[in-house]
C-alpha positions as CSV (number, residue, x, y, z in Angstrom):
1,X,-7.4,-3.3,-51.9
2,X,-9.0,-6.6,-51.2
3,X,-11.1,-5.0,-48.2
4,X,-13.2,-8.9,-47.5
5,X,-10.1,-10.7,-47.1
6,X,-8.6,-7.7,-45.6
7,X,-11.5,-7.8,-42.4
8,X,-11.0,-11.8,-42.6
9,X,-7.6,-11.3,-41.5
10,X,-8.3,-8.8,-38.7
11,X,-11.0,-10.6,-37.8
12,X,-9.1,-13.5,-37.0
13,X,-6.3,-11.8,-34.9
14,X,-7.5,-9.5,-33.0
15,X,-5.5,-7.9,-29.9
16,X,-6.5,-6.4,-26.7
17,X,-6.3,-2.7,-26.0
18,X,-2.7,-1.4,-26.2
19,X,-1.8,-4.6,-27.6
20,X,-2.9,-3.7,-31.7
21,X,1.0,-4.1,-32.8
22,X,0.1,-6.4,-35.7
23,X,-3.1,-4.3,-36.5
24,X,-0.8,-0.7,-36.9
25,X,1.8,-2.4,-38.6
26,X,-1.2,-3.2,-41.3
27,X,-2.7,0.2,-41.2
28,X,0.4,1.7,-41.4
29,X,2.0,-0.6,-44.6
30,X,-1.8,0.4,-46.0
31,X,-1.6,3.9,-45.5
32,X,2.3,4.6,-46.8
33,X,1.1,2.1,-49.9
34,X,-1.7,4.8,-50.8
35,X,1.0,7.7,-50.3
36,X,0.1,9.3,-47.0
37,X,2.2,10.8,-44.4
38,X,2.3,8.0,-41.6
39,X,2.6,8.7,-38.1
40,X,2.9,5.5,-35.9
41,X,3.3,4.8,-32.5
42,X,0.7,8.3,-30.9
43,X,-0.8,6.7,-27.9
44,X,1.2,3.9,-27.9
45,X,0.1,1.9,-30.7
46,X,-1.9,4.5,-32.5
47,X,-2.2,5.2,-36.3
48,X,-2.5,8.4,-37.9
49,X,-2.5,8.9,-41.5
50,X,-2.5,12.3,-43.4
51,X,-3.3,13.2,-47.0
52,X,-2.7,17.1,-47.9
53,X,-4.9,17.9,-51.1
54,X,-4.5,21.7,-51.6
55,X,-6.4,24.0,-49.7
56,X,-9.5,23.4,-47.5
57,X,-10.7,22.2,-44.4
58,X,-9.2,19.6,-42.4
59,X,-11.3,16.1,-42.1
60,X,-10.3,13.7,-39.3
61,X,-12.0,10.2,-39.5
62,X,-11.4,7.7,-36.8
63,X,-11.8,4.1,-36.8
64,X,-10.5,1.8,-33.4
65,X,-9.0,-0.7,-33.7
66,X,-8.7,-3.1,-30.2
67,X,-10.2,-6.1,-29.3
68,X,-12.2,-7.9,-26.6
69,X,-11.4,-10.7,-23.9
70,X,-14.5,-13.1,-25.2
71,X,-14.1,-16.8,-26.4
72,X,-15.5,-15.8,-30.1
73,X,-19.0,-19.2,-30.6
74,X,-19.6,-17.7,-34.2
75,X,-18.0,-20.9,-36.1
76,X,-17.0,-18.4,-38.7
77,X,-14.4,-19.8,-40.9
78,X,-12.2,-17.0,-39.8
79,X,-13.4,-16.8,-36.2
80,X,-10.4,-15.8,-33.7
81,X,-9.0,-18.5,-31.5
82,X,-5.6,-16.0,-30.3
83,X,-5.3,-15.9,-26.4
84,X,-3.5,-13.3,-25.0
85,X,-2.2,-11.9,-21.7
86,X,-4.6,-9.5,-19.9
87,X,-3.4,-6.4,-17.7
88,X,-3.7,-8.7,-14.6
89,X,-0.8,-11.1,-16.7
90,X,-3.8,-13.8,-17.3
91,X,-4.2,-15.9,-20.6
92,X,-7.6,-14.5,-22.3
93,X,-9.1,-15.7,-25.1
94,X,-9.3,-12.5,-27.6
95,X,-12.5,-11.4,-30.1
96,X,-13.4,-8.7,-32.4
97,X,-16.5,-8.8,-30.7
98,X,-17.2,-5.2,-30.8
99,X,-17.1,-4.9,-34.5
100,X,-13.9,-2.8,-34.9
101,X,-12.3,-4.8,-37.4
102,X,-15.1,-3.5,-39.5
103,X,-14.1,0.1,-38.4
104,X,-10.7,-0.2,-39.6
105,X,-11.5,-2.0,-43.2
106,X,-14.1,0.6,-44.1
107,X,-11.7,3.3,-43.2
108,X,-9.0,2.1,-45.1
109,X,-11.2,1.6,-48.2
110,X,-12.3,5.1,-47.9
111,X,-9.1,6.5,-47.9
112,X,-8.2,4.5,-50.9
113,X,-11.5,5.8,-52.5
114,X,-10.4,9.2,-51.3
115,X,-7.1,8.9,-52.1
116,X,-8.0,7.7,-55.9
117,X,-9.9,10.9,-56.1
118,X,-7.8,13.9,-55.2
119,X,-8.9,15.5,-58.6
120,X,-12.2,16.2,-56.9
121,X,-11.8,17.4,-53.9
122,X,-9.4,19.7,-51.6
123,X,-8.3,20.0,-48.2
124,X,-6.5,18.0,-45.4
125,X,-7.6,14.1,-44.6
126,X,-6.5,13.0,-41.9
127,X,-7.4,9.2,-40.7
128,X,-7.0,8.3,-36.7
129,X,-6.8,4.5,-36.4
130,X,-7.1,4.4,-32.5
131,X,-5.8,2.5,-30.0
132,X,-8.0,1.1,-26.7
133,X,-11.1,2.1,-27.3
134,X,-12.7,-0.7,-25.3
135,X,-9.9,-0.4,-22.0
136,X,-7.8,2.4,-21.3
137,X,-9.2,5.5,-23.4
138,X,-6.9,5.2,-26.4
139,X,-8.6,9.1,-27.9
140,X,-7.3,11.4,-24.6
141,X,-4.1,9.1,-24.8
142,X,-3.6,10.1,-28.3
143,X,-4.3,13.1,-27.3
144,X,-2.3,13.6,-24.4
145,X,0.6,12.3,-26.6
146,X,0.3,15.1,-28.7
147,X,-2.0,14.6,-31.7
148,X,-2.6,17.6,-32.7
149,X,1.0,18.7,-32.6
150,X,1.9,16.1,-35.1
151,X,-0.9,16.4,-37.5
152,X,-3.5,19.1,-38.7
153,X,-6.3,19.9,-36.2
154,X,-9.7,19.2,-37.6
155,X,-12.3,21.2,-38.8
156,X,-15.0,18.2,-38.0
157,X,-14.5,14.6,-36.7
158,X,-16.6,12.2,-38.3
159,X,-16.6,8.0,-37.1
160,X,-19.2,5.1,-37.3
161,X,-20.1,2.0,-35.4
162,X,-21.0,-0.9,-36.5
163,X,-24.5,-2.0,-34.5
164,X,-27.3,-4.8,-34.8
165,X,-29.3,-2.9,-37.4
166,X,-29.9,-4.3,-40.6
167,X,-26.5,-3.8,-43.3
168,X,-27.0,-1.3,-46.0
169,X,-28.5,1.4,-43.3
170,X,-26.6,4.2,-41.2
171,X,-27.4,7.6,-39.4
172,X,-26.2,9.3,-37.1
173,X,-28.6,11.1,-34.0
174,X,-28.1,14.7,-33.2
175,X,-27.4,15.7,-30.0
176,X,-26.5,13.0,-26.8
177,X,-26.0,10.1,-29.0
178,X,-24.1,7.8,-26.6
179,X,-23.7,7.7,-22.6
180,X,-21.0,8.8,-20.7
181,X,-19.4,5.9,-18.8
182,X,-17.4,5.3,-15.4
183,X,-16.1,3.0,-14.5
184,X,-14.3,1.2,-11.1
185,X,-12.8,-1.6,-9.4
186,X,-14.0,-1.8,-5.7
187,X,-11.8,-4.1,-3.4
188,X,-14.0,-5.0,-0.4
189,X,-11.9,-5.7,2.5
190,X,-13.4,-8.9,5.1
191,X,-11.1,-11.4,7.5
192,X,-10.3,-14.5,5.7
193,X,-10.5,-17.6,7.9
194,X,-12.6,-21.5,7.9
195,X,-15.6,-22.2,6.4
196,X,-16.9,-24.1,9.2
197,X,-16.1,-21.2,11.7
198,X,-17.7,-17.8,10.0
199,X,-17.9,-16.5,13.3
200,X,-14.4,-15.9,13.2
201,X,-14.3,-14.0,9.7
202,X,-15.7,-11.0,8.1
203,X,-17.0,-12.7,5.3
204,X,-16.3,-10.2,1.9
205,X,-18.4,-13.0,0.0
206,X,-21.8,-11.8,1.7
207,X,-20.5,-8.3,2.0
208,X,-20.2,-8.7,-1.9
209,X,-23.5,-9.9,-2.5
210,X,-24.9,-7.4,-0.8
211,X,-23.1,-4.5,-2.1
212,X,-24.6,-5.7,-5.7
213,X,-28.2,-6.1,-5.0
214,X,-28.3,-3.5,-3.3
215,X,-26.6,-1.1,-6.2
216,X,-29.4,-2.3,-8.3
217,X,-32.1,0.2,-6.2
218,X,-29.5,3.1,-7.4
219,X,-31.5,3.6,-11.0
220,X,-35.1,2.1,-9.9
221,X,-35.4,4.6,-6.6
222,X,-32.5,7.1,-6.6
223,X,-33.0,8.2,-10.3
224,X,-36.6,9.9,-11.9
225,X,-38.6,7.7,-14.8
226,X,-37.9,10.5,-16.9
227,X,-34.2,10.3,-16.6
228,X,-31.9,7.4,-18.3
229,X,-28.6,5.5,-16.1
230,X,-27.6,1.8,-16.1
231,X,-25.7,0.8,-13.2
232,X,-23.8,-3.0,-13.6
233,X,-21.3,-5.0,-11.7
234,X,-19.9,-6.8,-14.8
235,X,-17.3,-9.0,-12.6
236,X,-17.3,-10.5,-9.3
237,X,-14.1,-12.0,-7.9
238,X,-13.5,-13.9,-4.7
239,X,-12.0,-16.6,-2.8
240,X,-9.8,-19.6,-4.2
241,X,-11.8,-22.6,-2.2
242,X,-15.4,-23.5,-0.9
243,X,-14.2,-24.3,2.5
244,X,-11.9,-20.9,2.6
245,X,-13.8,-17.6,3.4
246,X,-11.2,-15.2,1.8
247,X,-10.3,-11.7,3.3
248,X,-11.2,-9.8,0.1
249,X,-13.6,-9.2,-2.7
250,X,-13.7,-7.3,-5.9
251,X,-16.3,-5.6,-7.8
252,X,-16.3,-4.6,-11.6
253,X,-18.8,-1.4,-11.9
254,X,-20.6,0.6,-14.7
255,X,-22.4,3.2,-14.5
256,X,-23.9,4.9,-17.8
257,X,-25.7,8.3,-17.7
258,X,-27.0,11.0,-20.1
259,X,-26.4,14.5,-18.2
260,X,-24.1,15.6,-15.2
261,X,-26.5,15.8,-12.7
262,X,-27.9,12.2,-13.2
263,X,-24.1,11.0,-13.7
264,X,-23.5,12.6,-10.1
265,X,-26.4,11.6,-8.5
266,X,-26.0,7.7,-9.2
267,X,-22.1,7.9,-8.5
268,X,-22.8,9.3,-5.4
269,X,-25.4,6.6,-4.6
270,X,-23.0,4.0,-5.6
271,X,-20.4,5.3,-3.3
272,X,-22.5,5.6,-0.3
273,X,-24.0,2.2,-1.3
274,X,-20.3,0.8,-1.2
275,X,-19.2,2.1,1.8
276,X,-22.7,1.6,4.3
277,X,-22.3,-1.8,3.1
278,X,-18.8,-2.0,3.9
279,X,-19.3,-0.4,7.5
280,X,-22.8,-2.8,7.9
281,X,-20.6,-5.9,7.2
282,X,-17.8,-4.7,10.0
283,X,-15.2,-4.3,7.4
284,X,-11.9,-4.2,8.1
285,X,-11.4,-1.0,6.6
286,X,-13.1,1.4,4.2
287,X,-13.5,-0.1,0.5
288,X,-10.3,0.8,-2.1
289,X,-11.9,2.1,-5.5
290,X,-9.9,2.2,-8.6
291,X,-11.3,4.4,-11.4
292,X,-11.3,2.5,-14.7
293,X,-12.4,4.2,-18.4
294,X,-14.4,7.3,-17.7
295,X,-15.6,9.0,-20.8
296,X,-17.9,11.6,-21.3
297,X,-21.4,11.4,-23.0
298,X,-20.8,11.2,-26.8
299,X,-22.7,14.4,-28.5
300,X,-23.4,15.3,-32.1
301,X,-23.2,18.8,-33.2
302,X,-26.8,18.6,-34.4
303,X,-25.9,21.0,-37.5
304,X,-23.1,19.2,-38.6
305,X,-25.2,16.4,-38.3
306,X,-28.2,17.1,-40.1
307,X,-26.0,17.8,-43.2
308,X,-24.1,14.4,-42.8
309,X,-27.4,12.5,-42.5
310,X,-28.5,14.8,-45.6
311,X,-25.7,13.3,-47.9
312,X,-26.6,9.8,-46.6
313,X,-30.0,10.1,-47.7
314,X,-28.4,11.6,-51.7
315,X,-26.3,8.7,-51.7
316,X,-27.9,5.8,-49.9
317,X,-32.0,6.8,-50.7
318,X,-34.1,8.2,-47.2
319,X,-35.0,4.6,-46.8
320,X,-31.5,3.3,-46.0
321,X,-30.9,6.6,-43.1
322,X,-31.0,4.8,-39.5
323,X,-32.6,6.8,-36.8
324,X,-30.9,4.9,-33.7
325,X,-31.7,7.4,-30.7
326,X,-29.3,7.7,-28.2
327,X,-27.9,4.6,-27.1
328,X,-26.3,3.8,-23.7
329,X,-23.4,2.3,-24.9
330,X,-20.3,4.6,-24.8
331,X,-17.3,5.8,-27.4
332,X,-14.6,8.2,-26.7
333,X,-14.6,9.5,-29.8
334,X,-16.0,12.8,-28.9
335,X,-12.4,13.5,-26.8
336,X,-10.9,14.1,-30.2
337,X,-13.7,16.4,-31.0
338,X,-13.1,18.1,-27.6
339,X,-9.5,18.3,-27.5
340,X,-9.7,20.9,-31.0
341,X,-13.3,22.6,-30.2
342,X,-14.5,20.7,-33.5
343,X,-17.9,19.1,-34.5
344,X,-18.6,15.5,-34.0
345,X,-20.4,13.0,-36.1
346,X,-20.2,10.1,-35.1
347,X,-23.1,7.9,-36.5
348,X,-24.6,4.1,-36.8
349,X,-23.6,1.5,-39.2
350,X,-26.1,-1.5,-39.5
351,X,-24.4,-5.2,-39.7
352,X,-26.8,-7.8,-39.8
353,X,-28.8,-9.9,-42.5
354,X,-31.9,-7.8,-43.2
355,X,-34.2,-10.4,-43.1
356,X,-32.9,-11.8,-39.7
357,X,-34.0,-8.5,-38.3
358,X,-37.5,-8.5,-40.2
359,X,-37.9,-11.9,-38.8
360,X,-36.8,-11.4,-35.3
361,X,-38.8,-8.3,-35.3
362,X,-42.1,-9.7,-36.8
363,X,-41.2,-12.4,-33.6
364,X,-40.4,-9.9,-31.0
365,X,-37.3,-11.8,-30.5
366,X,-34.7,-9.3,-31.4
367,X,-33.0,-9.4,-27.8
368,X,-33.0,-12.9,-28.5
369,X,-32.0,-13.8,-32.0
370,X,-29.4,-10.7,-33.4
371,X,-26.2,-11.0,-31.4
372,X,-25.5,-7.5,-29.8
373,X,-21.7,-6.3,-29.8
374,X,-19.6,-7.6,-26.9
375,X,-21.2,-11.4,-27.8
376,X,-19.4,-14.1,-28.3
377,X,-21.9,-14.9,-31.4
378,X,-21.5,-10.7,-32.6
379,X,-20.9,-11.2,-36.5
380,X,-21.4,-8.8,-38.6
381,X,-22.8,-9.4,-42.1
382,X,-19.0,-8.3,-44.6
383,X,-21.7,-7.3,-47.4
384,X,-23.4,-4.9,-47.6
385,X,-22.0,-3.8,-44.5
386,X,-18.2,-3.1,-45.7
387,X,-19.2,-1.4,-48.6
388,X,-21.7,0.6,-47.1
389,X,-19.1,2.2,-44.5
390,X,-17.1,3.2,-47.2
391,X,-19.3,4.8,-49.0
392,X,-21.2,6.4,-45.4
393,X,-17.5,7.9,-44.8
394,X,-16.8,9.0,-47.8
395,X,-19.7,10.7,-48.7
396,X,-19.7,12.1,-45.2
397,X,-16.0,13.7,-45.5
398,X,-17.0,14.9,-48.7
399,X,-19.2,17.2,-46.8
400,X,-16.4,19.2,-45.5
401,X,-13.8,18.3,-49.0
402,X,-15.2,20.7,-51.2
C-alpha cells in the first residue's frame, strides 16, 4: 500500500464530521483488500475492521477520520480546497487541520503490517476508523449503535495523535492525559430595533460583549493556581447591519478541565456568569443553552501505559519516547475504553521538521513558528511521521498479540 500517496489523497478531501462517506468507502475497500471482516456504516459512517488470528486477547486500535471547517494557507501541493455544507446548511471551506488523515494512513499501514504477519502473533485485531471526532462524538455514537455487539470487546484500546512535536518521536502520559471538554451554544435574547434609537432596544450586542469578558474572570478568580481549566467563546454571532441592533446573540463556549470538581465549579460560574448578565442587560428572557460535544477527561491506565511506552523505547531508542504531559486538548477516545471497562493508551505522535522545532525552540518562538492543529498552516511532516505511527501501533498492539 502506497501509504504517502494514500495521505495525499485524504489530505486533499477531507469531510466534516458525519460527512466521511468517501473516507469509509476507502477504509473499507482497504480493509476487505487485506482480508478482514468489514463492518461499515456503526455510527453513521463508521469503520470497523476485524482480523481473527487464533487465540488471544482482543486489540482495538482507533484512528478518526473527520475534518475541520478551516480555509487550509499551507500551499501544499495537495492542500484541500473542498467546501462543504455545515450543520447550519452554510458552505464551509473543509481542512484536515487536525491531523486525522495521518491517523487513518498509519492505521491502515499497520494493519497491513499486522496483517502480513499473522505467523507471529495471535489474537483478535480489531481497527475502529471513527467517525466525528471533532463535532458530534462519533466514539459514544458508535457505541450507542452497538459496537461491541457487532465486533469483539477489547482487551485494551490503543490510539495516537498526531501533535507539533518533532516526527520520529511518540509517548504516551500516564494518567489524565487530555481534558475533558463541554461545550455550548448560548442564544442571548435582546429587542431588536434602530441604531440611532438604542433607547428603544435591548441591545444583545453589548449584552454579548459583556457576557465574554466577563467569562474570562471564571479561571483567573473562580479557579485555584494549582488547578488547570480553559474557558473560550470560540464564535460570536450577531446582527445582519451596522445601523440594525438585532434581537439576539449567540455564543460558542469551551470549557476544558482536569477533575470533576474544577469541571463543576467553572460550569457553574459560566452559567451564573450567563444568566446575571442576561438579567443586568434586562433581557427579554433567560438565555437558551444548547449543549454541544461533552467528553470526559481522556485517562491512561498508567500500567498499560508504562509497558507501551517500554516497547517504544525497544523499538524507537529512549531518545525518540515523547514525554508530552497532560494536554488540554480533548479526544473521545477513552468512551470506547469506557463502554468495555478496558485500558486506554492513547499517546503522542510528533509531526513536524526536527529542526524547525530546535530552531523555534533555541528562538523561543515555538507558539509562533510550528503551526498547532486546528491551523490553517497545520502540516504535518509525511516522513518520518507516517512511518513512525505505523511502527508506534504496531509495536504497541504487539504488546497485547502475543
Amino acid at each position: 500500500m502506497d501509504l504517502e500517496a494514500l495521505y495525499r489523497d485524504l489530505h486533499a478531501h477531507p469531510e466534516l464530521s458525519f460527512s466521511e462517506h468517501r473516507t469509509a468507502g476507502i477504509v473499507a475497500d482497504a480493509l476487505a483488500g487485506l482480508g478482514l471482516e468489514v463492518h461499515s456504516g456503526i455510527g453513521r459512517t463508521g469503520v470497523v475492521g476485524v482480523l481473527r488470528n487464533g487465540d488471544g486477547p482482543t486489540v482495538l486500535l482507533r484512528a478518526d477520520m473527520d475534518a475541520l471547517p478551516v480555509r487550509e494557507l499551507t500551499g501544499l501541493p495537495w492542500a484541500s480546497t473542498d467546501v462543504a455544507t455545515d450543520d447550519a446548511g452554510n458552505p464551509v471551506p473543509v481542512m484536515h487541520a487536525c491531523g486525522h488523515d495521518i491517523h487513518i494512513t498509519c492505521l491502515l499501514g499497520a494493519v497491513e503490517a499486522l496483517a502480513g504477519s499473522r505467523d507471529s502473533w495471535s489474537g483478535t485485531l480489531v481497527a475502529v476508523f471513527q467517525p466525528a471526532e471533532e463535532h458530534g462524538g462519533g466514539a459514544q455514537v458508535m457505541v450507542e449503535d452497538g459496537l461491541f455487539d457487532r465486533v469483539p470487546r477489547p482487551d485494551v484500546v490503543l490510539g495516537q495523535h498526531v501533535t507539533p512535536y518533532p516526527a520520529g518521536m511518540a509517548g504516551a502520559h500516564p494518567g489524565p492525559a487530555m481534558a475533558a471538554v463541554d461545550t455550548m451554544e448560548v442564544t442571548l435574547h435582546g429587542r431588536g430595533g434602530h441604531g440611532s434609537r438604542p433607547e428603544t432596544t435591548i441591545d444583545p450586542v453589548v449584552m454579548a460583549a459583556s457576557t465574554v469578558m466577563r467569562l474570562q474572570t471564571v479561571v483567573s478568580r473562580e479557579v485555584a493556581a494549582s488547578d488547570t481549566a480553559v474557558v473560550t467563546v470560540g464564535s460570536l454571532h450577531a446582527g445582519t447591519k451596522n445601523n440594525i441592533i438585532p434581537a439576539e446573540a449567540t455564543l460558542g463556549i469551551s470549557v476544558r478541565s482536569f477533575t470533576e470538581e474544577v469541571r463543576t465549579r467553572v460550569l457553574d460560574g459560566v452559567h451564573r456568569i450567563i444568566a446575571a448578565e442576561a438579567q443586568a442587560s434586562g433581557a427579554t428572557k433567560a438565555p437558551d443553552m444548547e449543549w454541544g460535544e461533552r467528553y470526559p477527561v481522556t485517562v491512561n491506565d498508567p500500567e498499560a501505559t508504562a509497558r507501551v511506552n517500554a516497547a517504544f523505547a525497544a523499538e524507537f531508542g529512549a531518545e525518540r519516547v515523547l514525554a508530552p504531559g497532560a494536554l488540554s486538548g480533548s479526544e473521545d477516545v477513552g468512551n470506547l475504553a469506557t463502554a468495555v471497562g478496558a485500558p486506554l493508551v492513547y499517546w503522542m505522535l510528533g509531526g513536524v521538521e526536527p529542526e524547525l522545532v530546535r530552531s523555534a525552540m533555541e528562538a523561543g518562538a515555538t507558539e509562533t513558528d510550528i503551526p498547532s492543529n486546528h491551523s490553517p498552516y497545520f502540516a504535518p511532516l509525511p516522513q518520518p511521521t507516517i512511518d513512525t505511527g505505523v511502527r508506534a501501533l504496531v509495536v504497541a498492539a504487539r504488546e497485547w498479540l502475543a
